[in-house]
DRENDONU-30950 format. One record per residue (C-alpha): residue number from 0; residue in one letter; chain; x, y negated, z negated. Coordinates in steps of 0.05 Angstrom, whole numbers. Layout:
! DRENDONU-30950
@k: NUM	r: A	c: A	c1: X	c2: Y	c3: Z
...
END
This chain:
! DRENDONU-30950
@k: 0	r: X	c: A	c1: -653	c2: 651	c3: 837
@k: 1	r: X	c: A	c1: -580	c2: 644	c3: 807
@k: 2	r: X	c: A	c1: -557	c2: 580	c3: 774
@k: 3	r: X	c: A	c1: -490	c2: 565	c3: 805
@k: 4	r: X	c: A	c1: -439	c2: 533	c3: 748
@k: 5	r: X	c: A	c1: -373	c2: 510	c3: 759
@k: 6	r: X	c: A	c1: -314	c2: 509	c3: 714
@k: 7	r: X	c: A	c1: -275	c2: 445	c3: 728
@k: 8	r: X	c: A	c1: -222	c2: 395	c3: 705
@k: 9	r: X	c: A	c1: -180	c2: 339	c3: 726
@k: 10	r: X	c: A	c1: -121	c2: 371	c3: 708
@k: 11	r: X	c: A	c1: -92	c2: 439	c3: 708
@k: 12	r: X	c: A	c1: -64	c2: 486	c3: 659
@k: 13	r: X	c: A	c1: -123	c2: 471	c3: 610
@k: 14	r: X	c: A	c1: -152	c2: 540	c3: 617
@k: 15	r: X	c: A	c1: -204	c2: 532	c3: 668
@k: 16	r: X	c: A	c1: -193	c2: 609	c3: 700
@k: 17	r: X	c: A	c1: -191	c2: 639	c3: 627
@k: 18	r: X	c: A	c1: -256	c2: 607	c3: 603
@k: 19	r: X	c: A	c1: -288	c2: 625	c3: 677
@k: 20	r: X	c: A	c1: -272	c2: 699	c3: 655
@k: 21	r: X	c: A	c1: -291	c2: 695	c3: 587
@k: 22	r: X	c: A	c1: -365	c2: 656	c3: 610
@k: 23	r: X	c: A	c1: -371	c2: 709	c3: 665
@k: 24	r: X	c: A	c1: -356	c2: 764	c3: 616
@k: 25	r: X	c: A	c1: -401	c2: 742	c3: 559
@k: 26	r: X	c: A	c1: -456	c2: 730	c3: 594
@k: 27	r: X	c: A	c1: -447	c2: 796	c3: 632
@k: 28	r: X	c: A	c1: -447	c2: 826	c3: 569
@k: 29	r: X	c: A	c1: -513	c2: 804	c3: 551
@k: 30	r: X	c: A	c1: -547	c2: 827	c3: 611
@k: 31	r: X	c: A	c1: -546	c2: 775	c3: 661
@k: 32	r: X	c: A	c1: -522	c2: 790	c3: 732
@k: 33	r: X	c: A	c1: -461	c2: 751	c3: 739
@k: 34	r: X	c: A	c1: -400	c2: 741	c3: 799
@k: 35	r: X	c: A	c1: -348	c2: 694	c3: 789
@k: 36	r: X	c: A	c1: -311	c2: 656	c3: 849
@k: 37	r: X	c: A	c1: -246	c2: 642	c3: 862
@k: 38	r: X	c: A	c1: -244	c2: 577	c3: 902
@k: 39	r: X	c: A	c1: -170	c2: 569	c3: 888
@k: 40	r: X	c: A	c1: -150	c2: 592	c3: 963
@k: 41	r: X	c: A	c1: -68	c2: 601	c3: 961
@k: 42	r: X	c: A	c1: -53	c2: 609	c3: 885
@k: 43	r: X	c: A	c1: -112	c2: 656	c3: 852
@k: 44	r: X	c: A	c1: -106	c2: 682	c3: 793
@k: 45	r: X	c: A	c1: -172	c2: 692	c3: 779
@k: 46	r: X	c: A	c1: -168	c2: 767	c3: 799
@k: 47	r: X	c: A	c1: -115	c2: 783	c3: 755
@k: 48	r: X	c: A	c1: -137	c2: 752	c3: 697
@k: 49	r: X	c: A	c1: -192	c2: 801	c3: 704
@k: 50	r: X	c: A	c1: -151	c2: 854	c3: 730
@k: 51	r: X	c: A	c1: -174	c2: 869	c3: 791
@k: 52	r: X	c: A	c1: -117	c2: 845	c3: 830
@k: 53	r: X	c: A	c1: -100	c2: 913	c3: 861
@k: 54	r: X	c: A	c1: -171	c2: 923	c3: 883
@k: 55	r: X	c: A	c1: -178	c2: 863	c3: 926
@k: 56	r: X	c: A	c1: -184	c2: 882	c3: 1005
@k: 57	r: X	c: A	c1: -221	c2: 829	c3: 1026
@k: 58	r: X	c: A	c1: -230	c2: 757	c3: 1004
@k: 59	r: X	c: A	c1: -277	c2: 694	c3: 1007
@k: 60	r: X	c: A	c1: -241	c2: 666	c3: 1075
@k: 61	r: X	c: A	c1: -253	c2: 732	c3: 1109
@k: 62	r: X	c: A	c1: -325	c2: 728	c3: 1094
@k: 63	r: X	c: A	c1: -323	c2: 657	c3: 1124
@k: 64	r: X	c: A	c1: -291	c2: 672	c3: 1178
@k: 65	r: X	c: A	c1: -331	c2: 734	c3: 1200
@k: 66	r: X	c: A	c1: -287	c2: 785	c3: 1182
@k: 67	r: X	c: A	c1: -316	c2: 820	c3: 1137
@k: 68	r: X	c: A	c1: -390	c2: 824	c3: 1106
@k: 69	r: X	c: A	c1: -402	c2: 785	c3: 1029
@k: 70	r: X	c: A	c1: -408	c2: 853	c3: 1004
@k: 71	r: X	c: A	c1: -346	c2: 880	c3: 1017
@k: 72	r: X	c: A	c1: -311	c2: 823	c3: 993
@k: 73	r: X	c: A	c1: -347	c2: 831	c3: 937
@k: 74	r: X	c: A	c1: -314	c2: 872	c3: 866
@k: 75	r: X	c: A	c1: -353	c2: 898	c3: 813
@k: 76	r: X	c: A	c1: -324	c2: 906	c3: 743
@k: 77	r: X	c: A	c1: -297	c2: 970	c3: 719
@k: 78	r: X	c: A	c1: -324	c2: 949	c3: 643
@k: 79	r: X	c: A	c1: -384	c2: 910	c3: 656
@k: 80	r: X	c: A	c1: -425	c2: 937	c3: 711
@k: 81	r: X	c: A	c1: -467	c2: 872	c3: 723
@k: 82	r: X	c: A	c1: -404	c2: 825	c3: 728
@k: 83	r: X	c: A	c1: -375	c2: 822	c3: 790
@k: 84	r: X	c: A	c1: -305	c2: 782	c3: 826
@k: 85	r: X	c: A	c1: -294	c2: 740	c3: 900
@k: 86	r: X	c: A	c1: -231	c2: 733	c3: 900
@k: 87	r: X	c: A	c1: -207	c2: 675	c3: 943
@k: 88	r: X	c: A	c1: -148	c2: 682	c3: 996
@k: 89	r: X	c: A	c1: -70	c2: 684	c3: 978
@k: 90	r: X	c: A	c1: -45	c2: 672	c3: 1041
@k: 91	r: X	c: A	c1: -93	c2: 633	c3: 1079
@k: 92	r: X	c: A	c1: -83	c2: 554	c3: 1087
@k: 93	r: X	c: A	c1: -141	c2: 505	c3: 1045
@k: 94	r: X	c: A	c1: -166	c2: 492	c3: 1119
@k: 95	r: X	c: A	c1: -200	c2: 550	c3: 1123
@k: 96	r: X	c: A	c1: -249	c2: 541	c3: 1067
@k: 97	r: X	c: A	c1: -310	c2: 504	c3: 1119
@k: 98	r: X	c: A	c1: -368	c2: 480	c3: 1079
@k: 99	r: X	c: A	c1: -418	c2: 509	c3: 1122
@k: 100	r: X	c: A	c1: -388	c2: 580	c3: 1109
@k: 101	r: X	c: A	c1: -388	c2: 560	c3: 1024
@k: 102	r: X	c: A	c1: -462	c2: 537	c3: 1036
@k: 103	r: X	c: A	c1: -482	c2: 608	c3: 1066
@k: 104	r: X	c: A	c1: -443	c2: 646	c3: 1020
@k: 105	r: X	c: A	c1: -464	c2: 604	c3: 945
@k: 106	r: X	c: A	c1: -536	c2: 613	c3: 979
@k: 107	r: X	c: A	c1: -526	c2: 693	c3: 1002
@k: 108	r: X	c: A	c1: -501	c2: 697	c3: 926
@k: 109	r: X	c: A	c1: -560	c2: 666	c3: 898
@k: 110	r: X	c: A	c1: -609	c2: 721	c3: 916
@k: 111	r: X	c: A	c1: -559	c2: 772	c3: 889
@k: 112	r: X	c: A	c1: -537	c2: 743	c3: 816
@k: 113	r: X	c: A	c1: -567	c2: 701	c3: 749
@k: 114	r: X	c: A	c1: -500	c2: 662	c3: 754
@k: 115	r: X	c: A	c1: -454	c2: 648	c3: 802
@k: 116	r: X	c: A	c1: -401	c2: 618	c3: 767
@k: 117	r: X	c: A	c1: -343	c2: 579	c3: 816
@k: 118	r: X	c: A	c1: -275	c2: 577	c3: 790
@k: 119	r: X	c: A	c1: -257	c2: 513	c3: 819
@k: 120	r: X	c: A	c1: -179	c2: 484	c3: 833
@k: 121	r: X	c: A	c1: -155	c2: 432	c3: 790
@k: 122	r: X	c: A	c1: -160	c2: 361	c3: 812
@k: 123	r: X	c: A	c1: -201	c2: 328	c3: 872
@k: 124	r: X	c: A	c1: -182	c2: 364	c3: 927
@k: 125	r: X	c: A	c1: -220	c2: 399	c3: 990
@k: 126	r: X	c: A	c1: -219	c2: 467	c3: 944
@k: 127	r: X	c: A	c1: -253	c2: 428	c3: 881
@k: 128	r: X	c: A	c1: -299	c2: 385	c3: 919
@k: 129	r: X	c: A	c1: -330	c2: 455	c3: 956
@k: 130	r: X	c: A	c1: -335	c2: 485	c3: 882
@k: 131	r: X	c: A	c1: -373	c2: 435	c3: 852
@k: 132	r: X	c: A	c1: -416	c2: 418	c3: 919
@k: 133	r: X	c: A	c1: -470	c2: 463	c3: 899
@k: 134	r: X	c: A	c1: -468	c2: 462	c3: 826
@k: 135	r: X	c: A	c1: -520	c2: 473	c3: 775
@k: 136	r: X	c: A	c1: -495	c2: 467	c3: 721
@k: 137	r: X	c: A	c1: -416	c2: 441	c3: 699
@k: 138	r: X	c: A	c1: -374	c2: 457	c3: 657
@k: 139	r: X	c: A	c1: -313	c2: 403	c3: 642
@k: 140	r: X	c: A	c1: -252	c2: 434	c3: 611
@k: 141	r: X	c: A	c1: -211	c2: 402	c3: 575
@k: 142	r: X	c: A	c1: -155	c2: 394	c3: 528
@k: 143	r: X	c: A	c1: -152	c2: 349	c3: 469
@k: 144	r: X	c: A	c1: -100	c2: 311	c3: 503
@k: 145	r: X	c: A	c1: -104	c2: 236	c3: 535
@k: 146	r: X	c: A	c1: -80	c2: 244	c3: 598
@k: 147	r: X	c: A	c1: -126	c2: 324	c3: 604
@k: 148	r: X	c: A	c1: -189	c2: 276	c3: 572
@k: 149	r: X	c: A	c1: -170	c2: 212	c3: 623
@k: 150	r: X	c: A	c1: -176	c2: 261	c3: 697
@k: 151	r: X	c: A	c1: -241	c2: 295	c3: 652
@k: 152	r: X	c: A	c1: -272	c2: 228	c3: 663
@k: 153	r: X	c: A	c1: -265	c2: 223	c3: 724
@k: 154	r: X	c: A	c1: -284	c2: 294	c3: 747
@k: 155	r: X	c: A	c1: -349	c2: 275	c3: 712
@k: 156	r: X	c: A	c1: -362	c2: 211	c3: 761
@k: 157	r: X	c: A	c1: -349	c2: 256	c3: 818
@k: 158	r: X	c: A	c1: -407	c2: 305	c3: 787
@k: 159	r: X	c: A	c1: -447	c2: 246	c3: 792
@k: 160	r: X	c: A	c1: -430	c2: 224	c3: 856
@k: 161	r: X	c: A	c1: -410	c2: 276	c3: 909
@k: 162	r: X	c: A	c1: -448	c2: 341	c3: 898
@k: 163	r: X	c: A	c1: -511	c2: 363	c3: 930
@k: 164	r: X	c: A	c1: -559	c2: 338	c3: 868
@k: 165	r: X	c: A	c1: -527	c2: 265	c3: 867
@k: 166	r: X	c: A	c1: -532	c2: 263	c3: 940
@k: 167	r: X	c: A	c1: -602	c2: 281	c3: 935
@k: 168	r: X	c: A	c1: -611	c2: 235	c3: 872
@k: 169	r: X	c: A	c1: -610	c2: 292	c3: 820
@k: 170	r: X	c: A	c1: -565	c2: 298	c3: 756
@k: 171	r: X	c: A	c1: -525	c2: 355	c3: 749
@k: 172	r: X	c: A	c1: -524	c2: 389	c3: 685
@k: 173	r: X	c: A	c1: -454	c2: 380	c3: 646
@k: 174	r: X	c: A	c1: -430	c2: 405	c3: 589
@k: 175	r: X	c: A	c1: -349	c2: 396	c3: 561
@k: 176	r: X	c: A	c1: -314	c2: 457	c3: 543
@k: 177	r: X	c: A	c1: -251	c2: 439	c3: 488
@k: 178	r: X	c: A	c1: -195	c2: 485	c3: 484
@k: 179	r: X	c: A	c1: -136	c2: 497	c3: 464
@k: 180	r: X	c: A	c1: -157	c2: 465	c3: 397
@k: 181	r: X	c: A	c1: -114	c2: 452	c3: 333
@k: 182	r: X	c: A	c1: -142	c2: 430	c3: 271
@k: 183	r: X	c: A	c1: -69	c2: 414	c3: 240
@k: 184	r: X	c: A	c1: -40	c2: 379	c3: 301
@k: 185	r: X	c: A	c1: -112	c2: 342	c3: 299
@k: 186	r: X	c: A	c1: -104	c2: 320	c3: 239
@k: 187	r: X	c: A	c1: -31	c2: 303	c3: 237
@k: 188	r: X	c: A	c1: -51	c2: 254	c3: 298
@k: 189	r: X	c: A	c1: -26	c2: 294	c3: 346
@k: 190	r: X	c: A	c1: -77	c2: 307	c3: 391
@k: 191	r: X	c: A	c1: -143	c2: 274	c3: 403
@k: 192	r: X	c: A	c1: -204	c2: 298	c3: 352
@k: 193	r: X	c: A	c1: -264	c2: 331	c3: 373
@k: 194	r: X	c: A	c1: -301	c2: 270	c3: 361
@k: 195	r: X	c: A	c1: -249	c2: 217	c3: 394
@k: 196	r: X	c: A	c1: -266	c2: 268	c3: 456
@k: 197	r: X	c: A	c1: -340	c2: 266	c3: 455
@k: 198	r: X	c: A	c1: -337	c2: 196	c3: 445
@k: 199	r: X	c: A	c1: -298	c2: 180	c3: 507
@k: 200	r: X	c: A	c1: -336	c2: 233	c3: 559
@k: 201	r: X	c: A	c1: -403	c2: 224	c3: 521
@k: 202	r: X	c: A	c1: -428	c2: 303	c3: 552
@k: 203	r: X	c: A	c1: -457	c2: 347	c3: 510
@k: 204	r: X	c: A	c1: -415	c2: 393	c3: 479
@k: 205	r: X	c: A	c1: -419	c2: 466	c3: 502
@k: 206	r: X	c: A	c1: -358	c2: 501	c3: 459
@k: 207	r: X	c: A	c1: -287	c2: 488	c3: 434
@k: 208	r: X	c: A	c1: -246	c2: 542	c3: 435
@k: 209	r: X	c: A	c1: -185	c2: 546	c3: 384
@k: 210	r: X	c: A	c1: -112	c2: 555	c3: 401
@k: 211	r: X	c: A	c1: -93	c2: 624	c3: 399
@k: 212	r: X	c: A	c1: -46	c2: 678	c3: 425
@k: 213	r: X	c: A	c1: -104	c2: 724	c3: 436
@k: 214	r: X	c: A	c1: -127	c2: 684	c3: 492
@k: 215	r: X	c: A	c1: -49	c2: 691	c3: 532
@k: 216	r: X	c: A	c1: -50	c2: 766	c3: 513
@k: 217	r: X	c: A	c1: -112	c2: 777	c3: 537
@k: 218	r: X	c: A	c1: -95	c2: 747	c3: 604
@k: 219	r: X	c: A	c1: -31	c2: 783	c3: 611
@k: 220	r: X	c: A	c1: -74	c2: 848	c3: 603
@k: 221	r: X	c: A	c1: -116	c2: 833	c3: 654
@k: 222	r: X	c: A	c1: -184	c2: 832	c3: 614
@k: 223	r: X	c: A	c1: -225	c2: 780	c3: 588
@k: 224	r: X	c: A	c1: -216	c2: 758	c3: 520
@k: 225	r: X	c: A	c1: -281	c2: 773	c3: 494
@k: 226	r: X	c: A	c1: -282	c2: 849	c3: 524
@k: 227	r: X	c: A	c1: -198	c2: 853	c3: 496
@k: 228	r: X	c: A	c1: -218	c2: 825	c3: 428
@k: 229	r: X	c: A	c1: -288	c2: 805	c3: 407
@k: 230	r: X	c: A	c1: -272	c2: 792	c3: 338
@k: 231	r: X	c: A	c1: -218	c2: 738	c3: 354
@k: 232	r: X	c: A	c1: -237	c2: 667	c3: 341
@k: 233	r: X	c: A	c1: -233	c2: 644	c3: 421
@k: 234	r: X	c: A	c1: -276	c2: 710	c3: 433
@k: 235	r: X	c: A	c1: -327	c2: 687	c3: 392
@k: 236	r: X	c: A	c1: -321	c2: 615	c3: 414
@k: 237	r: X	c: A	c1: -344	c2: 633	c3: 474
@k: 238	r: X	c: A	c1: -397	c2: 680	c3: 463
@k: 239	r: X	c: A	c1: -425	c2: 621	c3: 429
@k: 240	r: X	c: A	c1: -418	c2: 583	c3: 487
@k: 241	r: X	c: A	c1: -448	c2: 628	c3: 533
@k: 242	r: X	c: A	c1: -504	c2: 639	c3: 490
@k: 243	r: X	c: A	c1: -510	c2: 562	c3: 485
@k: 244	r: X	c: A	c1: -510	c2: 561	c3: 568
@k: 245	r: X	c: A	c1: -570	c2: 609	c3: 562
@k: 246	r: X	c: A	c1: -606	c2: 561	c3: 523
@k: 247	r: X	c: A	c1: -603	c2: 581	c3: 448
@k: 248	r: X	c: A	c1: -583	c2: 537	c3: 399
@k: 249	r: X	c: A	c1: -523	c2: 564	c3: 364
@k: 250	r: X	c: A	c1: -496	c2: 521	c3: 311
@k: 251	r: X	c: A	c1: -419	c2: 485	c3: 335
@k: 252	r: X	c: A	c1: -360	c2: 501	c3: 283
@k: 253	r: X	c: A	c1: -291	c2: 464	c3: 287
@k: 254	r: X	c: A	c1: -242	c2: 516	c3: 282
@k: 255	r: X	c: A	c1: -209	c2: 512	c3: 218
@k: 256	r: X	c: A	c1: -278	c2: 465	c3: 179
@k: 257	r: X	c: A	c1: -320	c2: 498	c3: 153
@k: 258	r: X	c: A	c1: -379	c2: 446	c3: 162
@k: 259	r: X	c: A	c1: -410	c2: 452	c3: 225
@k: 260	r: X	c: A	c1: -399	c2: 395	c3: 285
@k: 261	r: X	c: A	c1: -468	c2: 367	c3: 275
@k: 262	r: X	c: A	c1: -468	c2: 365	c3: 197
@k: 263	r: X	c: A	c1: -400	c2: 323	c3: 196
@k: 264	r: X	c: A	c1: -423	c2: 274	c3: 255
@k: 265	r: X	c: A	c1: -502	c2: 269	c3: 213
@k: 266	r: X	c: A	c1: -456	c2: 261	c3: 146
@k: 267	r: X	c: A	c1: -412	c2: 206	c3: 187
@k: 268	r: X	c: A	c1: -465	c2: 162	c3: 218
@k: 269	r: X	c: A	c1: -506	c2: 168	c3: 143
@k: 270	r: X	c: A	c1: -451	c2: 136	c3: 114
END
């Protein structure tokens, strides 16, 4: 049975869709049966960021609405054979996405996929609260920014409060995802510190992913950044980070330090 994660924030433009293909992508690459979901009905992007915006015929809203069948809404990678795509609608209105016909599709996906990974829309509206509804696992991205780290917080209480595990008195698993990270503007003061952020959301800490035009070029290509450039500092960011969702412990670097994340918070609290 597939673990169903969504990617989530309280604010938009922090790289939610990017880090859904990358996750998708890496753990694809390692074997697992992966599809990721667009739940962003009337502006996806999630197909073209993996480039498979020509290919879509059908979407999650036809599905819903009986007109067509999940597997031929359904696109499979041209790279990756295990990863697949649902695209969500560009021209349908919100409306249409019914919880009942999310419910039968997240659970049709479950027999079919190790991860079903929902690409949910920015903020707390219908879209977002259907993403998260049947959630695993979470991942919270953010930026190191105070107003990105303030609408973080409180995705995190609705985690806690409005999917199907806290209505059923279970905690959802959450993890924070950092990107966009600068370790000069971080320590000019000019954006919040890894620490500062862990210290306000108090989550575990799944990956933080540096600044870095590799991660804009990748999306304007169409391809994931780890499949356009593994060796790139974001690539391997989150290739950690998937591994990390799979359960092995992989040691956290700041990008730029060249102590790891746990030695400098061990060498702060010793002194």
């Amino acid at each position: 049975m597939a673990k169903v994660l969504v990617v989530t924030s309280g604010k938009g433009g922090v790289g939610k869709t990017t880090s859904t293909a990358a996750l998708g992508a890496a753990l694809a690459q390692s074997g697992q049966k992966v599809v990721v979901v667009d739940f962003d009905v009337g502006l996806r992007n999630l197909d073209i960021v993996m480039g498979a915006e020509r290919r879509v015929v059908f979407d999650m809203i036809n599905v819903i609405q009986g007109e067509a069948k999940l597997s031929q809404a359904l696109i499979r990678d041209k790279r990756i054979e295990s990863l697949s795509i649902l695209p969500a609608s560009q021209t349908r209105d919100k409306d249409a996405l019914t919880s009942e016909g999310v419910e039968k599709i997240i659970a049709e996906l479950r027999t079919m996929f190790d991860w079903v990974i929902c690409d949910s829309p920015a903020g707390i509206e219908r879209g977002a609260s259907l993403a998260m509804h049947h959630a695993d696992v979470a991942v919270i991205v953010t930026n190191p920014e105070v107003s990105s780290v303030r609408d973080s917080d409180r995705i995190i209480g609705l985690l806690d409060s409005k999917t199907d595990k806290a209505e059923k008195g279970e905690r959802i698993e959450k993890h924070l995802l950092l990107t966009r990270y600068d370790p000069v503007r971080a320590a000019r003061g000019d954006m919040l510190k890894t620490e500062d952020v862990l210290e306000i959301l108090s989550i575990p800490l799944l990956g933080i992913i540096p600044e870095s035009p590799e991660v804009l070029r990748a999306s304007n290509l169409g391809t994931p950044v780890v499949l356009s450039n593994p060796d790139a500092a974001p690539s391997r960011a989150y290739l950690d980070a998937a591994r990390r969702l799979m359960g092995e412990e992989v040691p956290m670097t700041v990008p730029g330090e060249k102590r790891s994340l746990m030695t400098k918070l061990f060498g702060r609290r010793v002194a």
